[in-house]
KEKOLVO-42707 format. One record per residue: x, y, z of N, C-alpha, C in turn; residue in three letters. Coordinates in steps of 0.2 Angstrom, whole numbers. Example, Ala and Ser with C-alpha at 12.3 -4.5 7.8 and 13.67 -1.06 7.14 Angstrom:
BEGIN
((66 -28 39) (62 -22 39) (66 -16 39) ALA)
((64 -11 35) (68 -5 36) (64 0 39) SER)
END
This chain:
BEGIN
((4 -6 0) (0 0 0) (4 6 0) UNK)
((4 10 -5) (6 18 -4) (4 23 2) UNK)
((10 27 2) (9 31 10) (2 36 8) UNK)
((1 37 1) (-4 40 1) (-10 36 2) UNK)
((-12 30 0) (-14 27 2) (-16 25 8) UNK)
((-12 26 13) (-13 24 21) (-13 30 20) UNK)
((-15 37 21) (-17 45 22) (-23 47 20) UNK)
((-27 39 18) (-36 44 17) (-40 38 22) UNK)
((-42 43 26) (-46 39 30) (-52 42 31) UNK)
((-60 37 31) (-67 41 31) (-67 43 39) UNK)
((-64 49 43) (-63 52 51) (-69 51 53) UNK)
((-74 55 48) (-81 55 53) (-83 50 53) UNK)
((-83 45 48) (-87 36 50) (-83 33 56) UNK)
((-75 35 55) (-73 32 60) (-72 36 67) UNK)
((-74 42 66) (-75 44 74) (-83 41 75) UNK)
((-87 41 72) (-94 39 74) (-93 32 76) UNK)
((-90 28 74) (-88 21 76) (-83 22 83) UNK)
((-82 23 83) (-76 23 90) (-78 23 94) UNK)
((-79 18 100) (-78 19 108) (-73 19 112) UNK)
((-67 23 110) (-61 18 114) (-63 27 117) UNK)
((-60 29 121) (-59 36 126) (-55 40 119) UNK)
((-47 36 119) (-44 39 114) (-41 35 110) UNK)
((-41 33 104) (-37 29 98) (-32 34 93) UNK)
((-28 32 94) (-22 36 89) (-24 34 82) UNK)
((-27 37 76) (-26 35 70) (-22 36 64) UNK)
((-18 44 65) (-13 42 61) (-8 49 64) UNK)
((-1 47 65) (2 50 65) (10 54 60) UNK)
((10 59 61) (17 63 56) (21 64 60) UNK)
((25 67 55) (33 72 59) (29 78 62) UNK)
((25 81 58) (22 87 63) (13 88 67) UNK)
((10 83 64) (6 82 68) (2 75 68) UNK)
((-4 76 71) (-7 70 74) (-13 69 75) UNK)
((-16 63 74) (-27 63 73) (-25 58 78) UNK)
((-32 59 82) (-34 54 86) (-40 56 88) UNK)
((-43 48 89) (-52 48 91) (-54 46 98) UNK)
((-58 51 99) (-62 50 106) (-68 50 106) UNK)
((-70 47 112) (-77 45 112) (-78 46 121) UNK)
((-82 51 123) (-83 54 130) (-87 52 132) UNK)
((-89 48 138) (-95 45 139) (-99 50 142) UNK)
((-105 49 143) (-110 55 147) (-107 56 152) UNK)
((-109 62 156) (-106 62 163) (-98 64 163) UNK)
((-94 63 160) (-85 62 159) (-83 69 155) UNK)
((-75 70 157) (-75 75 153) (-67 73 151) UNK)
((-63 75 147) (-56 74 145) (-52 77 150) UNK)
((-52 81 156) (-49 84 160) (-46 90 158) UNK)
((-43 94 163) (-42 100 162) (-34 99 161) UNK)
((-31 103 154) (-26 104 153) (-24 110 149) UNK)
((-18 109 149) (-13 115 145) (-8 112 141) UNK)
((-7 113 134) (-2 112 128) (2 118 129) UNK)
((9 117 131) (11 125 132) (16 127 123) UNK)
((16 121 119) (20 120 115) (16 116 109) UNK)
((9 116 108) (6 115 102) (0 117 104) UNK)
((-2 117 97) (-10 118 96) (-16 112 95) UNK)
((-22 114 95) (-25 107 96) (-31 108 93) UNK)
((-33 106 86) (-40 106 86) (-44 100 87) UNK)
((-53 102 89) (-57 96 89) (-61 98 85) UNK)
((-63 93 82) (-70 91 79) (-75 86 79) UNK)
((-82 90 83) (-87 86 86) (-91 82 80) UNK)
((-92 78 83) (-96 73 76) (-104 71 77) UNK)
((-104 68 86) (-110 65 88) (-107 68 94) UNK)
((-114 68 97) (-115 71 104) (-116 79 108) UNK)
((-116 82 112) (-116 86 113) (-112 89 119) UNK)
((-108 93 122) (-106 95 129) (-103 102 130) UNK)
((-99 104 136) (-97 111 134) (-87 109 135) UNK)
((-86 117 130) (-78 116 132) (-78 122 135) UNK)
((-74 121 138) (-71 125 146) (-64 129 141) UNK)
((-63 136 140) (-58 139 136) (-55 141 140) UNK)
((-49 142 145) (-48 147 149) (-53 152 153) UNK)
((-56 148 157) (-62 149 161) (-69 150 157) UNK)
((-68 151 150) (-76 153 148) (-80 145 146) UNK)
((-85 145 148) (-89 139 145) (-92 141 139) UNK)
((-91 135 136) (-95 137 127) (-100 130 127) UNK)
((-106 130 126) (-109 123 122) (-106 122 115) UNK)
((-107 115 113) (-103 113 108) (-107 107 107) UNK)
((-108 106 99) (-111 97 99) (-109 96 90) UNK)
((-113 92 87) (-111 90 80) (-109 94 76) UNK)
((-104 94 73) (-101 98 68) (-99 105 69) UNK)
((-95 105 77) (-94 109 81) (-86 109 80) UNK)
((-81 115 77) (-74 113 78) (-72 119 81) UNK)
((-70 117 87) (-65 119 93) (-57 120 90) UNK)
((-54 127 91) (-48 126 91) (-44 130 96) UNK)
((-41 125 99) (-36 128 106) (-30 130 105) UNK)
((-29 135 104) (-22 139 106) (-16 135 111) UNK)
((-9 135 107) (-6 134 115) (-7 138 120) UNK)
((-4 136 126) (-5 139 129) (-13 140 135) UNK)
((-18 137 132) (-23 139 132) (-26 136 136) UNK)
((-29 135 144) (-32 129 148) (-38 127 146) UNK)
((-40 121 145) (-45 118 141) (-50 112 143) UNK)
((-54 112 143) (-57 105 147) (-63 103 142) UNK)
((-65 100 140) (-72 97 135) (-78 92 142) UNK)
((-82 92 140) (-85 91 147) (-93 88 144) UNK)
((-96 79 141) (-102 78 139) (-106 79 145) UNK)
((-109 83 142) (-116 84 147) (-122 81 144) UNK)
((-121 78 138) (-127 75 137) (-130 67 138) UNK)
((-134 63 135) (-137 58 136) (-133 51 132) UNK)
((-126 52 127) (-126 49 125) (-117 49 123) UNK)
((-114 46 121) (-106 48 119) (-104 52 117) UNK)
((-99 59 116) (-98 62 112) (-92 60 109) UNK)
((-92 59 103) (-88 59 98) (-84 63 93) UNK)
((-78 63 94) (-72 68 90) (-70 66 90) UNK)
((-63 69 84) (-57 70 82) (-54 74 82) UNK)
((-47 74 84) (-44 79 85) (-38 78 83) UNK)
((-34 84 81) (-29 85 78) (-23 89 82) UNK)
((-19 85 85) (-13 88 87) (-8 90 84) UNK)
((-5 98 83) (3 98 78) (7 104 85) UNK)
((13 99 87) (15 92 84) (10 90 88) UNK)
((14 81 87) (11 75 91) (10 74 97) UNK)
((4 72 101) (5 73 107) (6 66 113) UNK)
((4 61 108) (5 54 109) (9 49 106) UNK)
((12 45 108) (14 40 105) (10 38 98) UNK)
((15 37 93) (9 32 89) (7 24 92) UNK)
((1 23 91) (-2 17 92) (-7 16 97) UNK)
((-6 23 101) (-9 23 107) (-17 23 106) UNK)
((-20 19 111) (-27 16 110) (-26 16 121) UNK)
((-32 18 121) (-36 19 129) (-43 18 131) UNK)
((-46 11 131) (-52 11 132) (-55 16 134) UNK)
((-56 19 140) (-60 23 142) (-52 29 149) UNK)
((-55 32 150) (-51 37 154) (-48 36 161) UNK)
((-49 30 165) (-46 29 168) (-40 24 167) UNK)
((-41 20 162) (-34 17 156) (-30 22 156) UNK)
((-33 29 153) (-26 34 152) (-24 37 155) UNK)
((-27 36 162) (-25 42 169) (-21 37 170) UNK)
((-21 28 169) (-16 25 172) (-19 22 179) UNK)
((-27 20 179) (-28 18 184) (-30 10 182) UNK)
END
């Protein structure tokens, strides 16, 4: 298979498939896609990138992201972009998974990395 060939992938069928919390799908030299899937009630936690930028994009579901203290609603077809430096939390409030992709440059993960659900990736 050609590198271009392994560089088209359908995102939104396969963020709308995904349960894992976070699935790495493809990684580069400067950045990086990976899938998550938020369960009701759950939020990605609050963080800071002081050295990349990070975009998301909602596909299914609905909740709010936390920008540096401002709350915003956010649901399908929703794309969030967080500045470095920027403190950030995403947070489903609703009745069902929320579902995204996001784009890290550079990488923020390991390639390969897959995390069923959020206490896998807290390392619990």
């Amino acid at each position: 298979m050609s590198k271009v060939d392994q560089s088209i992938v359908p995102i939104v069928r396969e963020a709308m498939n995904n349960d894992a919390f976070r699935d790495e799908v493809m990684t580069g030299k400067e950045c990086q896609v990976v899938l998550m899937s938020i369960r009701p009630g759950e939020e990605i936690g609050s963080e800071v990138h002081d050295d990349h930028d990070q975009i998301l994009v909602f596909v299914e579901g609905n909740g709010q992201a936390v920008l540096d203290g401002q709350v915003r609603e956010v649901g399908t077809n929703d794309l969030v972009f967080v500045h470095a430096g920027v403190e950030h939390n995403f947070i489903n409030t609703g009745t069902r998974p929320l579902k995204l992709y996001t784009v890290y440059a550079p990488p923020e993960h390991p390639a390969g990395t897959r995390h069923e659900s959020k206490d896998e990736a807290e390392g619990g």
